[in-house]
Z-matrix of the N, CA and C atoms (Angstrom, degrees):
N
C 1 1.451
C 2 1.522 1 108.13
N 3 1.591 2 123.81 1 135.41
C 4 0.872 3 122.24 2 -157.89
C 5 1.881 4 97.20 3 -105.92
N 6 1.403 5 105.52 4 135.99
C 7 1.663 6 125.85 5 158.46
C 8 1.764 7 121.32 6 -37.84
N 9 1.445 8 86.16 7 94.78
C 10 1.742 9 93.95 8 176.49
C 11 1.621 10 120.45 9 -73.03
N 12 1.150 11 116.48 10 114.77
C 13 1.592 12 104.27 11 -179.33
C 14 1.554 13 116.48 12 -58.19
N 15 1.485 14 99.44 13 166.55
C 16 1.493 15 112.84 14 -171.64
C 17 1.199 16 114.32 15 -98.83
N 18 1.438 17 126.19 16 135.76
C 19 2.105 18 103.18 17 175.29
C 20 1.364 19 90.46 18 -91.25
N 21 1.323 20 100.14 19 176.28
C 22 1.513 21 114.42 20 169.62
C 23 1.637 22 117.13 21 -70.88
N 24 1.181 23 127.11 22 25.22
C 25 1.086 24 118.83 23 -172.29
C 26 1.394 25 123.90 24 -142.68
N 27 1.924 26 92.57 25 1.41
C 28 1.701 27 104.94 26 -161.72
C 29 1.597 28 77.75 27 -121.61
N 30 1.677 29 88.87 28 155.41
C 31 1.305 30 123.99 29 -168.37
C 32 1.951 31 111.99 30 -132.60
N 33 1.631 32 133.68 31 72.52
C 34 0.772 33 156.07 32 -143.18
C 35 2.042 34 91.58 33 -83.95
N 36 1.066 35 136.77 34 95.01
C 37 0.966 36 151.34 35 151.01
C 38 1.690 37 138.89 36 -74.02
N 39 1.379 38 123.02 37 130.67
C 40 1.221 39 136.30 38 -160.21
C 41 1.897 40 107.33 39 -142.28
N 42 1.315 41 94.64 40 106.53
C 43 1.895 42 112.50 41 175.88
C 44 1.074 43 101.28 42 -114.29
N 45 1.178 44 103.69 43 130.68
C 46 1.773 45 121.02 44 168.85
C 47 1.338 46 113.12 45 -126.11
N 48 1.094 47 130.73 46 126.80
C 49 1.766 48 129.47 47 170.85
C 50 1.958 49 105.54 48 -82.25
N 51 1.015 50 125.85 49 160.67
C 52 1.413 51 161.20 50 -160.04
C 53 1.885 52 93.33 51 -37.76
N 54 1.431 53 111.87 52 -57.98
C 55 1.748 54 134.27 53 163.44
C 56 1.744 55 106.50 54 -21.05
N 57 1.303 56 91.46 55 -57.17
C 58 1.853 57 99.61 56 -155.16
C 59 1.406 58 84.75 57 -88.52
N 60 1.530 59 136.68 58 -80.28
C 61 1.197 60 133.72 59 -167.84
C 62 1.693 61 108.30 60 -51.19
N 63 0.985 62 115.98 61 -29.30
C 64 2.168 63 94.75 62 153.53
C 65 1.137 64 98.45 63 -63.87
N 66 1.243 65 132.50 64 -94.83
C 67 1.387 66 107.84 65 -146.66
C 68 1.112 67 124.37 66 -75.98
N 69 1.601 68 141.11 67 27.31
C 70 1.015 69 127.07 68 137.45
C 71 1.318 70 131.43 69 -95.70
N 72 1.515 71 112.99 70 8.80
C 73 1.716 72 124.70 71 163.93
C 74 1.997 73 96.62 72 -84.70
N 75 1.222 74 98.97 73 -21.58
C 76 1.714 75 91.15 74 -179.41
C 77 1.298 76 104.82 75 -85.58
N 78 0.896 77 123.21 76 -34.82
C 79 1.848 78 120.60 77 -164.96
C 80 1.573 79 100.75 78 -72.91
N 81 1.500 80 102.46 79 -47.94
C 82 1.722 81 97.65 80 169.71
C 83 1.353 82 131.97 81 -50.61
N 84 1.329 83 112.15 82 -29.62
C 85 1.276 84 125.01 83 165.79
C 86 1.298 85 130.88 84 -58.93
N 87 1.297 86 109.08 85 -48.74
C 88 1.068 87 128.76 86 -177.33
C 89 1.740 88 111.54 87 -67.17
N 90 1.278 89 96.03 88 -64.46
C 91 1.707 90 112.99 89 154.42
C 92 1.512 91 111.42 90 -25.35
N 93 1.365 92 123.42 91 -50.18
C 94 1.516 93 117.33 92 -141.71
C 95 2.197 94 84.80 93 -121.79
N 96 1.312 95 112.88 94 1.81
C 97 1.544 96 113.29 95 -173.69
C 98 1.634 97 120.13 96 -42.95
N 99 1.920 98 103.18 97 -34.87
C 100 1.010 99 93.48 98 -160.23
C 101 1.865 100 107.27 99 -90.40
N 102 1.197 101 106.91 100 -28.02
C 103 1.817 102 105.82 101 154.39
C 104 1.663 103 110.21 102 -55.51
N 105 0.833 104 114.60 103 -57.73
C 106 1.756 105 115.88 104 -158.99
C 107 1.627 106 111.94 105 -58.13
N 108 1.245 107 120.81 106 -32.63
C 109 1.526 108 163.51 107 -168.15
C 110 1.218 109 143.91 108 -87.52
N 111 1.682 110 94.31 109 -45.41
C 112 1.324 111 107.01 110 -179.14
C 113 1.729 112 114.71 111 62.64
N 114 0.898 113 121.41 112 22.92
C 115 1.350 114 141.60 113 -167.09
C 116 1.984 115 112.87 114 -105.09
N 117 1.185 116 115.36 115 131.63
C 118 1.691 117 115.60 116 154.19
C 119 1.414 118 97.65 117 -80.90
N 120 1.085 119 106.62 118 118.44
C 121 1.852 120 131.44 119 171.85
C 122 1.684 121 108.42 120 -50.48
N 123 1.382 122 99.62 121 -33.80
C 124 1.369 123 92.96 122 -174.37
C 125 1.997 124 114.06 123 -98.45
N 126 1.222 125 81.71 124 5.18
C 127 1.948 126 77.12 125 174.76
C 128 1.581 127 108.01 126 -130.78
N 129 1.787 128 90.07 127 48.73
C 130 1.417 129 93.22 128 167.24
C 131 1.707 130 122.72 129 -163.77
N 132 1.207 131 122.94 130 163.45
C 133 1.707 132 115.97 131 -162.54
C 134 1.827 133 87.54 132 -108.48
N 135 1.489 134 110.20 133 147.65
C 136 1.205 135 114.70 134 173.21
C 137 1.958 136 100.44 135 -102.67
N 138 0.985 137 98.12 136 150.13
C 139 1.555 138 102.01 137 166.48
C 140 2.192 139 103.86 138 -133.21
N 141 1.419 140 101.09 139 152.31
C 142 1.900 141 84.23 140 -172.77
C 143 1.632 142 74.48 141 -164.46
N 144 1.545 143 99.78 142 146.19
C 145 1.442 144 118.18 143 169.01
C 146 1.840 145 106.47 144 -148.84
N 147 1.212 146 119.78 145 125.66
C 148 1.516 147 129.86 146 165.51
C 149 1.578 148 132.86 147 -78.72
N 150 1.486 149 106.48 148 138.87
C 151 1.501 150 89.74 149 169.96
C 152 1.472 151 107.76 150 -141.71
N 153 1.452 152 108.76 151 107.74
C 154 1.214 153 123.25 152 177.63
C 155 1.234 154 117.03 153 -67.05
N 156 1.422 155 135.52 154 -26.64
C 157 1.569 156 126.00 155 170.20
C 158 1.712 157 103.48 156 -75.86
N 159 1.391 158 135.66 157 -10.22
C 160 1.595 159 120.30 158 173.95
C 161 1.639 160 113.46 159 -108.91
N 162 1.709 161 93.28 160 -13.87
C 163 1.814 162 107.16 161 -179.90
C 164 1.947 163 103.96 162 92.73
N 165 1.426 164 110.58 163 -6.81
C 166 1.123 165 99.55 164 -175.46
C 167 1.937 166 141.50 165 -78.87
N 168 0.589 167 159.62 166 175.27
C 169 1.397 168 153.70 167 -165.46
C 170 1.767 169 113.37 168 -150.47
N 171 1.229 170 145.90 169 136.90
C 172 0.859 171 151.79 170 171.91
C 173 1.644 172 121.89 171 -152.98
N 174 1.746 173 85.94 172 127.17
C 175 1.969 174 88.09 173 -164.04
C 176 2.022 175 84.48 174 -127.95
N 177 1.459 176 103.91 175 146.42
C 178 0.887 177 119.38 176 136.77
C 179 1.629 178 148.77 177 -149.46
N 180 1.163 179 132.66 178 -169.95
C 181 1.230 180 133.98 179 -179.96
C 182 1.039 181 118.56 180 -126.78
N 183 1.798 182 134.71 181 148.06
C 184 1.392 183 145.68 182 168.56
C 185 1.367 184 112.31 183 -150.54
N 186 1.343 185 115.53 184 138.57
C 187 1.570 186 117.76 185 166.45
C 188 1.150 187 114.20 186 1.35
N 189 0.923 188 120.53 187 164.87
C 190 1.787 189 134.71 188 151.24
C 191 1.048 190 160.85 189 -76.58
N 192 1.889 191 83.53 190 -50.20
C 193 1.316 192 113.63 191 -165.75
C 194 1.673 193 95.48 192 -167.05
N 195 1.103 194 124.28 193 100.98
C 196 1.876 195 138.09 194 153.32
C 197 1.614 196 107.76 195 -18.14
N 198 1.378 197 112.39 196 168.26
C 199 1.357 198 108.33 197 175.45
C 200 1.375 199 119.05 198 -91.03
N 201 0.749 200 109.01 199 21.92
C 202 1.971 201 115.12 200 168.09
C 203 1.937 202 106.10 201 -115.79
N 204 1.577 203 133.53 202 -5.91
C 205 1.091 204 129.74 203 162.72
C 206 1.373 205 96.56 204 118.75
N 207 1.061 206 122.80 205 -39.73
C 208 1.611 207 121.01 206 171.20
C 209 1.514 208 128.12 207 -10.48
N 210 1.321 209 138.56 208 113.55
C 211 1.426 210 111.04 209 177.47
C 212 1.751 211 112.02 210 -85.51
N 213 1.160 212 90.88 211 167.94
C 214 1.847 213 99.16 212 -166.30
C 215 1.645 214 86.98 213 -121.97
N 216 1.567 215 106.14 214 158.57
C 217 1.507 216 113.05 215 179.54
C 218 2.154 217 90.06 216 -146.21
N 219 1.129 218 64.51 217 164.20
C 220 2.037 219 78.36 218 155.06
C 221 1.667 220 113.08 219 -96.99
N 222 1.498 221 84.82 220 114.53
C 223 1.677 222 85.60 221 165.89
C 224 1.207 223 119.17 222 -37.25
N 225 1.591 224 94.95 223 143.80
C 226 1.854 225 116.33 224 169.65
C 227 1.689 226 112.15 225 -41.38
N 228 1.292 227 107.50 226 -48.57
C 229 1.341 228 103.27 227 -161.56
C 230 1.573 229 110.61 228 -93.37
N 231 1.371 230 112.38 229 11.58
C 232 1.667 231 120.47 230 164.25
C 233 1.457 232 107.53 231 -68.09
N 234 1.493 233 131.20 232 103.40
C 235 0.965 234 137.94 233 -178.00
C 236 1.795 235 121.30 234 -97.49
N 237 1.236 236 108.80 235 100.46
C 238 1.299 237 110.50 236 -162.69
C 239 1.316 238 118.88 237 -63.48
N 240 1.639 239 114.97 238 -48.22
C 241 1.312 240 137.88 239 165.10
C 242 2.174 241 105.23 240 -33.68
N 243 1.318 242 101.75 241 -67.34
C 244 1.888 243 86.08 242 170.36
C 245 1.243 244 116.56 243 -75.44
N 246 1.745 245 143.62 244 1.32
C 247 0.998 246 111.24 245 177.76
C 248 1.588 247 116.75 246 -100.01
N 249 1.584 248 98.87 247 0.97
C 250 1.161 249 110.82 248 179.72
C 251 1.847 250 96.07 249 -74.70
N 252 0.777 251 129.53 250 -42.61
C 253 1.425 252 137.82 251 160.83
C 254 1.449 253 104.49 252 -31.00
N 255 1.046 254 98.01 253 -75.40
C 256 1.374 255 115.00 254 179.32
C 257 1.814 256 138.86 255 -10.21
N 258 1.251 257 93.46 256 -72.76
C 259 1.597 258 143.49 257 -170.67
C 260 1.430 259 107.89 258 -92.37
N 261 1.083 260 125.09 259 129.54
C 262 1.510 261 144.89 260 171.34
C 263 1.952 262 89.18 261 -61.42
N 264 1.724 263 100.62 262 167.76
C 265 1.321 264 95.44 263 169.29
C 266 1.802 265 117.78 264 -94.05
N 267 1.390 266 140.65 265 136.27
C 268 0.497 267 133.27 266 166.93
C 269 1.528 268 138.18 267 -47.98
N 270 1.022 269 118.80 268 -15.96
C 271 1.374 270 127.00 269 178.12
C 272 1.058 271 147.57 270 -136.41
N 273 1.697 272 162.71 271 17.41
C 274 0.954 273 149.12 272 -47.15
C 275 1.720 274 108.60 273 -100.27
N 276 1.182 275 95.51 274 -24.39
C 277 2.037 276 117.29 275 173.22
C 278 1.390 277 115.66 276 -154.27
N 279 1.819 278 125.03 277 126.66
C 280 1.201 279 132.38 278 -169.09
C 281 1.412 280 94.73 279 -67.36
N 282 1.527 281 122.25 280 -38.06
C 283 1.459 282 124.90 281 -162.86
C 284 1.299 283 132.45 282 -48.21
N 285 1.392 284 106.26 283 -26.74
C 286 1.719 285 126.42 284 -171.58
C 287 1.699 286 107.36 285 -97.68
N 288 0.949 287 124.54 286 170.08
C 289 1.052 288 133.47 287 -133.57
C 290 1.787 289 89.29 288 -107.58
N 291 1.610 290 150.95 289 -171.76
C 292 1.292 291 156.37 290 -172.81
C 293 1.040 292 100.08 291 47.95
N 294 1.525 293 111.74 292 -176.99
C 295 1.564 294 127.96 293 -134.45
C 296 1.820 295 102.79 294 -101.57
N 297 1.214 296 112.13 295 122.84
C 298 0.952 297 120.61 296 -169.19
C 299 1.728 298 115.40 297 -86.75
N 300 1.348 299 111.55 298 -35.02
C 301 1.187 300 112.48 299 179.86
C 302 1.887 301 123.62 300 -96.98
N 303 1.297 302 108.38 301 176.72
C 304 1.938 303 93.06 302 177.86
C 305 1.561 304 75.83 303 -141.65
N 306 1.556 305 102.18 304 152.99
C 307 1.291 306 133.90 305 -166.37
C 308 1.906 307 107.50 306 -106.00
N 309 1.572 308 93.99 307 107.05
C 310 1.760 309 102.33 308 -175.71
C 311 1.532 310 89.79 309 -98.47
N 312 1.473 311 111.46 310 168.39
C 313 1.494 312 122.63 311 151.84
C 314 1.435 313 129.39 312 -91.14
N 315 1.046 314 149.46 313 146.95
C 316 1.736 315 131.03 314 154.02
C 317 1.270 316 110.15 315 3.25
N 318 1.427 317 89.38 316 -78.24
C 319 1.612 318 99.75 317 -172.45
C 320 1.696 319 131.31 318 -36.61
N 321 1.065 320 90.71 319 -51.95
C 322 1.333 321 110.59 320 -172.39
C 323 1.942 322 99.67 321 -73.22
N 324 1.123 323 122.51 322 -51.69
C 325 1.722 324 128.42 323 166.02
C 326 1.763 325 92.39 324 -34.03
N 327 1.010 326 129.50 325 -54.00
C 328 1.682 327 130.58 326 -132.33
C 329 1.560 328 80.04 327 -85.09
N 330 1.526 329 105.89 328 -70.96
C 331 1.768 330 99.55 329 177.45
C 332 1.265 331 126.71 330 -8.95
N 333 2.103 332 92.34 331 -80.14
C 334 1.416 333 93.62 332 -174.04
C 335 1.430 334 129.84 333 -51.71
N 336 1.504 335 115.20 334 -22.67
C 337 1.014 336 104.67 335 168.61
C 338 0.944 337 135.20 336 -86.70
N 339 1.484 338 128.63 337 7.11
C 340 1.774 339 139.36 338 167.08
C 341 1.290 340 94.62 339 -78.64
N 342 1.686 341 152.04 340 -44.57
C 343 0.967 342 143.36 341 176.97
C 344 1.297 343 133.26 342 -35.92
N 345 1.471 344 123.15 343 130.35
C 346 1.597 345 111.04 344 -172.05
C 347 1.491 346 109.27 345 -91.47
N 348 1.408 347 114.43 346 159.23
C 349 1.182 348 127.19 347 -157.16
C 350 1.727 349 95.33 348 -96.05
Protein backbone atom coordinates (compact mmCIF):
# COMPACT_ATOMS: atom_id res chain seq x y z
CA UNK A 1 0.00 0.00 0.00
CA UNK A 2 1.29 3.06 -1.13
CA UNK A 3 2.11 6.44 1.28
CA UNK A 4 -0.53 9.14 0.94
CA UNK A 5 0.89 12.60 1.28
CA UNK A 6 -0.01 14.99 3.98
CA UNK A 7 -1.31 18.70 3.30
CA UNK A 8 -0.32 21.14 5.58
CA UNK A 9 -3.44 21.33 7.18
CA UNK A 10 -4.52 17.71 7.95
CA UNK A 11 -3.99 16.14 11.11
CA UNK A 12 -4.12 12.12 10.65
CA UNK A 13 -5.21 10.67 14.05
CA UNK A 14 -5.17 7.19 15.78
CA UNK A 15 -7.38 6.19 19.27
CA UNK A 16 -7.15 3.04 20.69
CA UNK A 17 -8.97 1.99 23.97
CA UNK A 18 -7.07 -0.38 26.64
CA UNK A 19 -8.03 -3.82 23.94
CA UNK A 20 -5.82 -2.51 21.05
CA UNK A 21 -3.02 -0.86 23.08
CA UNK A 22 -2.52 -4.45 24.91
CA UNK A 23 -2.03 -6.06 22.19
CA UNK A 24 -0.04 -3.90 20.51
CA UNK A 25 2.46 -3.42 23.56
CA UNK A 26 2.39 -7.42 23.25
CA UNK A 27 3.05 -7.89 19.66
CA UNK A 28 5.99 -5.47 20.09
CA UNK A 29 7.32 -7.54 22.48
CA UNK A 30 7.11 -10.35 21.07
CA UNK A 31 8.47 -8.80 17.81
CA UNK A 32 11.40 -7.18 19.59
CA UNK A 33 11.86 -10.62 22.33
CA UNK A 34 14.83 -11.66 20.85
CA UNK A 35 16.89 -8.16 21.49
CA UNK A 36 15.05 -7.39 24.73
CA UNK A 37 15.75 -11.08 26.04
CA UNK A 38 18.47 -12.39 24.73
CA UNK A 39 16.32 -15.21 23.79
CA UNK A 40 15.77 -17.53 20.26
CA UNK A 41 12.06 -16.59 19.82
CA UNK A 42 11.47 -19.84 18.69
CA UNK A 43 12.61 -22.00 21.73
CA UNK A 44 10.52 -20.22 23.92
CA UNK A 45 6.75 -19.56 25.45
CA UNK A 46 5.89 -15.89 26.17
CA UNK A 47 3.63 -15.28 29.14
CA UNK A 48 2.47 -11.10 29.57
CA UNK A 49 -0.11 -9.58 31.92
CA UNK A 50 -1.12 -5.57 32.06
CA UNK A 51 -2.03 -3.15 34.51
CA UNK A 52 -3.76 -0.26 33.45
CA UNK A 53 -4.65 1.26 36.89
CA UNK A 54 -0.46 1.42 37.74
CA UNK A 55 0.45 1.82 33.76
CA UNK A 56 2.58 -1.20 34.16
CA UNK A 57 3.35 -4.06 31.66
CA UNK A 58 5.14 -7.28 32.21
CA UNK A 59 6.29 -9.88 29.54
CA UNK A 60 8.15 -12.83 29.92
CA UNK A 61 9.88 -15.81 28.44
CA UNK A 62 10.84 -19.59 29.26
CA UNK A 63 11.87 -22.62 27.35
CA UNK A 64 9.43 -24.48 25.59
CA UNK A 65 10.10 -27.61 25.49
CA UNK A 66 12.73 -29.81 28.07
CA UNK A 67 15.22 -32.04 26.52
CA UNK A 68 13.13 -35.01 25.92
CA UNK A 69 10.38 -32.67 23.70
CA UNK A 70 8.03 -32.08 26.43
CA UNK A 71 6.48 -28.64 26.47
CA UNK A 72 7.04 -26.59 29.68
CA UNK A 73 4.55 -23.69 30.70
CA UNK A 74 4.52 -21.40 33.80
CA UNK A 75 2.66 -22.72 36.48
CA UNK A 76 -1.01 -21.89 37.05
CA UNK A 77 -0.38 -20.38 40.22
CA UNK A 78 2.52 -17.93 38.90
CA UNK A 79 0.67 -14.85 39.27
CA UNK A 80 1.90 -12.14 37.13
CA UNK A 81 -0.46 -9.39 38.20
CA UNK A 82 1.43 -9.57 42.07
CA UNK A 83 4.70 -10.00 40.83
CA UNK A 84 4.49 -7.14 38.89
CA UNK A 85 3.83 -5.63 42.33
CA UNK A 86 6.39 -7.29 43.42
CA UNK A 87 9.57 -6.51 41.48
CA UNK A 88 11.19 -3.20 40.85
CA UNK A 89 11.10 -2.38 37.03
CA UNK A 90 13.65 -3.80 35.16
CA UNK A 91 14.56 -1.21 32.91
CA UNK A 92 14.21 2.32 32.85
CA UNK A 93 14.09 2.57 28.67
CA UNK A 94 13.97 -0.45 26.09
CA UNK A 95 15.70 2.11 23.70
CA UNK A 96 19.27 2.16 25.06
CA UNK A 97 21.45 -0.30 24.69
CA UNK A 98 22.32 -3.27 28.06
CA UNK A 99 20.33 -5.80 29.47
CA UNK A 100 16.96 -5.16 29.93
CA UNK A 101 15.67 -8.09 31.67
CA UNK A 102 16.73 -9.97 35.30
CA UNK A 103 16.58 -13.66 35.44
CA UNK A 104 13.95 -15.26 38.25
CA UNK A 105 13.51 -19.06 38.70
CA UNK A 106 10.04 -20.95 39.00
CA UNK A 107 10.58 -20.90 42.27
CA UNK A 108 11.14 -17.71 43.02
CA UNK A 109 7.88 -16.53 40.32
CA UNK A 110 5.63 -18.96 42.61
CA UNK A 111 6.79 -17.10 45.89
CA UNK A 112 6.31 -13.83 44.74
CA UNK A 113 3.22 -14.62 43.98
CA UNK A 114 2.07 -16.16 47.37
CA UNK A 115 3.14 -12.82 48.80
CA UNK A 116 0.56 -10.33 49.96
CA UNK A 117 0.30 -7.14 48.43
Amino acid sequence: MGKNEISKNEVRVIKIGPQALYEFIYEKFVEMQGELLDVNSTDVSDYFDISFENGEFIFCALKSEDENGCFLSLPKDVNLKKIMQSIPDTSSSLFGGGKHYRKYTVDELLNLSKEQS
